[in-house]
C-alpha positions in Angstrom: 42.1 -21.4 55.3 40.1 -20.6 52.1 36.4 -21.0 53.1 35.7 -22.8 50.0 37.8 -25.7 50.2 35.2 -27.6 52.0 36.6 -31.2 51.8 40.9 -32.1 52.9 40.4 -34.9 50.6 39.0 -35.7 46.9 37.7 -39.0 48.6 35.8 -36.3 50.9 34.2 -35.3 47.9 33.0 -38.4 46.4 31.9 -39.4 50.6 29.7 -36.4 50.3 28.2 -36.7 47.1 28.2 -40.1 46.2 26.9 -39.5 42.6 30.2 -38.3 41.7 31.2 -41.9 41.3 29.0 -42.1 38.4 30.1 -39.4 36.5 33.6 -39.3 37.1 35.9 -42.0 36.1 39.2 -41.8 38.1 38.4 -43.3 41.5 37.9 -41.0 45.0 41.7 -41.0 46.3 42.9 -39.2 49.9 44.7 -36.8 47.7 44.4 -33.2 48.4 41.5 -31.7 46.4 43.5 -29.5 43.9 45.7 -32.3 43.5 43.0 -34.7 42.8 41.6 -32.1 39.9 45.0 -31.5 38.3 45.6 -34.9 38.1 42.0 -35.4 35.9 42.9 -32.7 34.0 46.4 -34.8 33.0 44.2 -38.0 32.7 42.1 -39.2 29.5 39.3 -37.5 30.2 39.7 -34.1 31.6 36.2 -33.0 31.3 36.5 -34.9 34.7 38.1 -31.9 35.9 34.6 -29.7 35.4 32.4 -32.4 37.3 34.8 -32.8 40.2 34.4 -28.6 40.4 30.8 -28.9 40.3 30.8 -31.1 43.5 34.2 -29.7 44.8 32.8 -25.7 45.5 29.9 -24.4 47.3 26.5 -24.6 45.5 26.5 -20.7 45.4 29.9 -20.8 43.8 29.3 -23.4 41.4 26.5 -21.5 39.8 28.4 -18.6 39.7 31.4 -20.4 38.3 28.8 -22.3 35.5 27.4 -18.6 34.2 30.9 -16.9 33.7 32.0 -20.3 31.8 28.7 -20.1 29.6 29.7 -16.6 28.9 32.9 -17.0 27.9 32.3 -19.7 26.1 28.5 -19.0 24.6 29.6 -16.1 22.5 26.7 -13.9 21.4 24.3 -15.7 24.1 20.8 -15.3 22.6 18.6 -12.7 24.5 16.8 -15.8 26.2 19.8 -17.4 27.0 21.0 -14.0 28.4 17.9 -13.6 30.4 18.5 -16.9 32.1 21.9 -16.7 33.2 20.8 -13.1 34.6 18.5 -14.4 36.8 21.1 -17.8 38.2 23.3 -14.5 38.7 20.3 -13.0 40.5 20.6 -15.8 42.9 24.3 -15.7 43.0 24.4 -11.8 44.1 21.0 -12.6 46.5 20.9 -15.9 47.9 17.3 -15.5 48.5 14.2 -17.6 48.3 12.9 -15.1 46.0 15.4 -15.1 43.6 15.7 -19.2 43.7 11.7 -19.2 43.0 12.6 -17.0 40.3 15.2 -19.3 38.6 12.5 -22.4 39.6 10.1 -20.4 37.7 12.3 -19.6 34.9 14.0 -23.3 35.0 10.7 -24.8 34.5 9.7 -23.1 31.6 12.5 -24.1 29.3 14.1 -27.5 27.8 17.1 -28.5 29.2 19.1 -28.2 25.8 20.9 -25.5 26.5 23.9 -24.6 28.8 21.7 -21.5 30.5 18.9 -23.9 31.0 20.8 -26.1 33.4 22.4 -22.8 35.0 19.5 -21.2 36.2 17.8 -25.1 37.4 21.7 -24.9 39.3 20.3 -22.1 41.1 16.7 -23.5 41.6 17.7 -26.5 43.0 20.2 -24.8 45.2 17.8 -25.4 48.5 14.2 -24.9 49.6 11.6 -26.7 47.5 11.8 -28.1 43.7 8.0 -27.6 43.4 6.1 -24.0 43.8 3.8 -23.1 46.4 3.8 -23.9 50.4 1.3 -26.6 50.1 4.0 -29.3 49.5 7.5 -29.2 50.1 9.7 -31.2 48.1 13.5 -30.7 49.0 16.4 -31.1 46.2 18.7 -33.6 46.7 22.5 -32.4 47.9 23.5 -33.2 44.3 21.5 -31.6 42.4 22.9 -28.3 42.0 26.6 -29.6 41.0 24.5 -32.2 38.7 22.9 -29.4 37.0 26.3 -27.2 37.2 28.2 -30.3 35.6 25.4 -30.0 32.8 25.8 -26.1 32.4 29.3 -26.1 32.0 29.7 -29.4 29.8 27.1 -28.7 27.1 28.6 -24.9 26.7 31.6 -27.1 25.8 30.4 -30.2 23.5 29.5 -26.8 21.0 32.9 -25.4 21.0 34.5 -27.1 18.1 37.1 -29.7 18.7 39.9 -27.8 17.7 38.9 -25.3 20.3 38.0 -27.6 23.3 40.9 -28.1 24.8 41.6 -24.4 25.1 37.8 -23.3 26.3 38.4 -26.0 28.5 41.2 -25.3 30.2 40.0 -21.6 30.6 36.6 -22.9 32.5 39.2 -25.2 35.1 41.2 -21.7 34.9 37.9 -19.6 36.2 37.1 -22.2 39.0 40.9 -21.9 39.9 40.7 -18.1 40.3 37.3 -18.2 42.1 38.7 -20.1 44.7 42.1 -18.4 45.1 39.8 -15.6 45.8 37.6 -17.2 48.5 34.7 -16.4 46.7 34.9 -12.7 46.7 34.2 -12.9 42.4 30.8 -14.4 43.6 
């Protein structure tokens, strides 16, 4: 069984992460999860196909998944763009507390208009604390991360031209699709 297929059911997605709801239109179904996405991807608004990834794969996974869309789709990233998708892929290759506090540091620092922006706060918010220092801990909601991801992957999209969307779309559902055919091993 692929390890990252963490839910039998798209309902089992929305059950988990009740935000979902919000931000998807098509309702939670018992459908099988893949089935559920290609079936947003056929409906009017595909772009529910990249929030139900955000929730559907593992944090570490998602943020993963929202760096290679930004770089496929983000094309020259600026050097500050560059250096903030480096250090979500920091976390990515290390899951460490170090790294997060590295992409809380970083994720604080910048607005959120930008696609790399959201991708490193992906990585921040990906567990222990969303405020520095021991002193007080202050755990990120579950949602969070695929929130942020959703944000990463969507706003690298709204600046593709129209004509284009479609296309750079479909190759962002495409990347998801081949990170978990792998099990994760791109990660």
């Amino acid at each position: 069984m692929n390890r990252l297929l963490r839910f039998a059911t798209a309902r089992q997605v929305f059950d988990a992460f009740p935000t979902a709801a919000s931000e998807i239109e098509a309702k939670p179904v018992d459908a099988e999860p893949l089935a559920f996405l290609e079936s947003l991807l056929r409906g009017p608004t595909p772009e529910d196909g990249i929030s139900f990834l955000a929730y559907l794969l593992p944090r570490r996974e998602a943020v993963w998944w929202a760096c290679q869309c930004i770089r496929g789709i983000e094309q020259p990233l600026g050097e500050a763009d560059n250096k903030l998708i480096a250090i979500a892929e920091a976390w990515v290759r290390e899951p460490e507390e170090t790294n997060r506090q590295a992409a809380l540091r970083a994720g604080e620092r910048v607005p959120l208009g930008n696609s790399a922006a959201w991708a490193v706060l992906a990585a921040a918010w990906s567990g222990g604390s969303m405020v520095e220092g021991p002193e007080r801990l202050v755990p990120p909601p579950n949602y969070l991360t695929a929130q942020a991801v959703r944000a990463a992957v969507l706003t690298a999209l709204a600046r593709v031209p129209m004509h284009a969307r479609a296309k750079q779309l479909a190759s962002s559902v495409d990347s998801a699709m081949k990170l978990l055919r792998s099990g994760g091993s791109q990660a």
